[in-house]
N, C-alpha and C positions, 0 to 999 in steps of 0.2 A: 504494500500500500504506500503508495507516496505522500507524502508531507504537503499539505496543504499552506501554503505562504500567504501571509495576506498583501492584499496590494496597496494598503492603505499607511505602509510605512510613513512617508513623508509625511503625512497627516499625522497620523500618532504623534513623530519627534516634532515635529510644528507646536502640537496640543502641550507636549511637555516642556518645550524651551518657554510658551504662553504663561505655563502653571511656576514655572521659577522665576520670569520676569516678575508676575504678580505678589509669591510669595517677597521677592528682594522690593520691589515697591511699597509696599507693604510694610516691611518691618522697616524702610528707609523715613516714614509716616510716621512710626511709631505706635501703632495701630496693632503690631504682634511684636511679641518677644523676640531676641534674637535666640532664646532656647526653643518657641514656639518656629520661628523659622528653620532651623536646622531642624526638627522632626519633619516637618512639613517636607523639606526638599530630603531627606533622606526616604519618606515613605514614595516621591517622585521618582525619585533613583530605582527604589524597590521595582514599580509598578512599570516602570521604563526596562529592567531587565530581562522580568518576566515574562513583559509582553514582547521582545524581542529575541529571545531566547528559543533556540529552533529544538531544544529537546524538549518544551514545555510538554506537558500530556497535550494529543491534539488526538487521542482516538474515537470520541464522538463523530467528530468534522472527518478524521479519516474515514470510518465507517460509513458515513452518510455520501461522503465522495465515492466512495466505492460502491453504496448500492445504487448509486448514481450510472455511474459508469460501466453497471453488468449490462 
């Protein structure tokens, strides 16, 4: 079964360079913590790996490509 890729890379990392411009505006305001920003951009990080990470579990969408493709 092949790996299904999403095509929406550039979108993802668009959405996530958005979400740490905001967080660093933000705590630049003073409006969040600098310990509130560093969770913030570390859970960023998390959610940026994971989603771009090609061993993630992906065997639902495989399965469903394949009964796709019988």
């Amino acid at each position: 079964i092949n790996r299904v890729k999403p095509n929406n890379i550039d979108e993802m990392l668009r959405g996530y360079y958005l979400e740490r411009k905001i967080i660093f505006e933000y705590e630049a305001q003073h409006l969040i913590t600098a310990k509130q920003a560093r969770r913030m951009r570390q859970n960023v990080n998390e959610l940026e790996s994971y989603s771009l990470r090609e061993s993630a579990n992906t065997l639902p969408y495989d399965l469903i490509e394949y009964a796709r493709n019988r």
